[in-house]
N, C-alpha and C positions, 0 to 999 in steps of 0.2 A: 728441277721440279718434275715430280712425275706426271705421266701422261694421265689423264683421266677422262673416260668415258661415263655419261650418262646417261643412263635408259629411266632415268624418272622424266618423263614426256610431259609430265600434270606441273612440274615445277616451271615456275616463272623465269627462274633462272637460264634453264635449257633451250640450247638453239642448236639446232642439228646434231642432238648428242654429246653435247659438248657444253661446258658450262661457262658463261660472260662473266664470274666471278672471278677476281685474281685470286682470289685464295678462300677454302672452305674448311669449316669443320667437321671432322669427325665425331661423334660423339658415343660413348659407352664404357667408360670408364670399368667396370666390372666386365665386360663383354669377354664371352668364352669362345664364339661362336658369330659366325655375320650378322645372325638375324638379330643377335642384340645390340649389334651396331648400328646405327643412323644419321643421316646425311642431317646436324643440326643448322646445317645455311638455306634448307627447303624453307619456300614460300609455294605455297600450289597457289598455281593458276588459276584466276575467274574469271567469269563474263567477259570482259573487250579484252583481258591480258591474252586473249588467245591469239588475238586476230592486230593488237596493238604489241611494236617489237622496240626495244632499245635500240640508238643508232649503236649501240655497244656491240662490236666484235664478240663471239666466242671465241673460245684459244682450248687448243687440246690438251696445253699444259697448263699447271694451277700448282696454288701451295697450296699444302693440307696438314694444316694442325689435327692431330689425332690424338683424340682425350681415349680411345684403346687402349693404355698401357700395357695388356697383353699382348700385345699381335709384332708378330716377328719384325715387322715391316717400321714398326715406329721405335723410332731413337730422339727420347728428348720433345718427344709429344710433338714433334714432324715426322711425315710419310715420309719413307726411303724405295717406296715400291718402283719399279723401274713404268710399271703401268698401273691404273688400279680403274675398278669400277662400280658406278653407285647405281642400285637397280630401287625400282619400286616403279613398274609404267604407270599402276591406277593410283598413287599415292595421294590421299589427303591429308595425311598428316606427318610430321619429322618422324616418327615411330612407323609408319612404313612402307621406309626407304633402310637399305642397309647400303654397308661399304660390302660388296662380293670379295673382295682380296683379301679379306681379313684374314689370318693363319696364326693359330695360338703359338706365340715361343715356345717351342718345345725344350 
């Protein structure tokens, strides 16, 4: 499983950059480019989720289904990246947050 870092900070998900999910979606199916990609496992954060945590573990590793078809890194709509990483720090919504690692098969 690849490593994966997350700087979307506003996700519920995220505990010290790292995400408590065992496995997330990629989502951008047409995506040419990062920005059209997006993290579709984002829930943002509200009111007490800030301050209220999961007894759940984050883990620096995760599966990642990637509906990218383009991007070098996915075989078979799983991430093969050795690391990857999903940014969006002020994110409200699935649309913006992207995967950063995405690279068009050339």
């Amino acid at each position: 499983m690849p490593e994966l870092k997350c700087g979307v900070v506003t996700c519920v998900h995220n505990k010290q950059n790292y995400c408590e999910l065992d496995s997330i979606e990629v989502i951008g199916s047409s995506a040419q480019v990062s920005e059209q990609t997006s993290c579709g496992s984002f829930v943002e954060r509200k009111g007490e989720s800030y301050s209220n945590s999961s007894a759940k573990d984050a883990s620096p590793t995760s599966d990642i289904v990637c509906q990218a078809v383009e991007c070098k890194y996915n075989d078979s709509r799983k991430c093969y990246a050795g690391k990857i990483s999903v940014m969006g720090s002020d994110a409200s919504r699935t649309e913006e947050t992207e995967c950063a690692t995405f690279k068009k098969e050339s």
